[in-house]
C-alpha positions as CSV (number, residue, x, y, z in Angstrom):
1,X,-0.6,-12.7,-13.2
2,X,-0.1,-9.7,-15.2
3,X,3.9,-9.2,-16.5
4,X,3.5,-5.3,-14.7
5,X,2.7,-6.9,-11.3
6,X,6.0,-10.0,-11.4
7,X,8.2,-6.9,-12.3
8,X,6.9,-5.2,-9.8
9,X,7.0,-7.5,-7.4
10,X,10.9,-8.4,-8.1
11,X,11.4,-5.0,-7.6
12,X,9.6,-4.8,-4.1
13,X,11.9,-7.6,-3.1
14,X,15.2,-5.5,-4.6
15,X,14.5,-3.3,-1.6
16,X,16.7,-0.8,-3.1
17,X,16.6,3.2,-1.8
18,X,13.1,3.8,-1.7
19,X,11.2,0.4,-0.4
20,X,8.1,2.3,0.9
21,X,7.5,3.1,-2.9
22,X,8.4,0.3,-4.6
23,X,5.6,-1.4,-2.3
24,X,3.1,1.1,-3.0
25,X,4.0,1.1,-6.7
26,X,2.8,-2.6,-6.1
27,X,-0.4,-2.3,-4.0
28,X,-1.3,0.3,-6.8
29,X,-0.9,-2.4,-9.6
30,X,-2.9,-5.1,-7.2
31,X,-5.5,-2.5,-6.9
32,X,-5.8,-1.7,-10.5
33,X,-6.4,-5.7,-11.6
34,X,-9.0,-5.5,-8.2
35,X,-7.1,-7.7,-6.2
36,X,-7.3,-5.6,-3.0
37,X,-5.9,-8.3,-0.5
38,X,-2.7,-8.0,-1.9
39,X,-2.9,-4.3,-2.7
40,X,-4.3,-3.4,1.2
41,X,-1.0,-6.1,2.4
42,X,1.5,-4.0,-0.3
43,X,0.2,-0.4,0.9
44,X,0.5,-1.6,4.6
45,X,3.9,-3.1,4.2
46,X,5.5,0.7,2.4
47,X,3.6,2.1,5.4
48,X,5.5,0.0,7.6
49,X,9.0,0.5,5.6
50,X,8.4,4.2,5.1
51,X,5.9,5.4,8.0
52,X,6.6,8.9,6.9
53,X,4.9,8.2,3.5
54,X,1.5,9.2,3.6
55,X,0.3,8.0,0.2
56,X,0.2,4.6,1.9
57,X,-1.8,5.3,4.3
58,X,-4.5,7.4,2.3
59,X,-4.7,4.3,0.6
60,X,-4.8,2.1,3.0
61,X,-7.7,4.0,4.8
62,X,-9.4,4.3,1.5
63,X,-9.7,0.4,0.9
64,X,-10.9,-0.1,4.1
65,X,-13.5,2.4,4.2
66,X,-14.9,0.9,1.0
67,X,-14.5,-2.7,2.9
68,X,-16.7,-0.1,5.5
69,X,-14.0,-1.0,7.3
70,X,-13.8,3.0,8.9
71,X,-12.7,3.1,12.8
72,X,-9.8,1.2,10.9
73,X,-9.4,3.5,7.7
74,X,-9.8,6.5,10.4
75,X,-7.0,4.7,12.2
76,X,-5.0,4.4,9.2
77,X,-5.6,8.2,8.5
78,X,-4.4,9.1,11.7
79,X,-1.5,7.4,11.7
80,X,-0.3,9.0,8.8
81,X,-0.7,12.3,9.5
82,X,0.9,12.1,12.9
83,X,4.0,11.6,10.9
């Protein structure tokens, strides 16, 4: 695993003011190495943590409408934007 992703993932754990980013600052590095599992479960969990940020949910809803995944990426969209 790339040294960028372990830092970042010690810092997602750190939960310190800002855990929706440090999460998405994850799913971001998962999605750069292509590893969009872990990036779509990173973006969902800042989502969760910060439901206000809607970065994570763009993101989320762009994975899965290139999994053609889109009632679900539409879903995601939604979501965001109601907050």
């Amino acid at each position: 695993m790339a040294e960028g992703i372990v830092a970042l993932r010690r810092a997602a754990r750190a939960q310190a003011r800002l855990p929706g980013r440090r999460h998405y600052n994850l799913g971001a590095a998962y999605r750069d190495v292509g590893d969009l599992d872990a990036a779509l479960a990173a973006y969902r969990r800042a989502a969760e943590l910060a439901p206000e940020f809607a970065d994570a949910h763009v993101d989320i809803a762009s994975i899965l409408r290139e999994r053609r995944e889109l009632e679900d990426a539409e879903r995601s969209l939604r979501s965001g934007a109601r907050r």
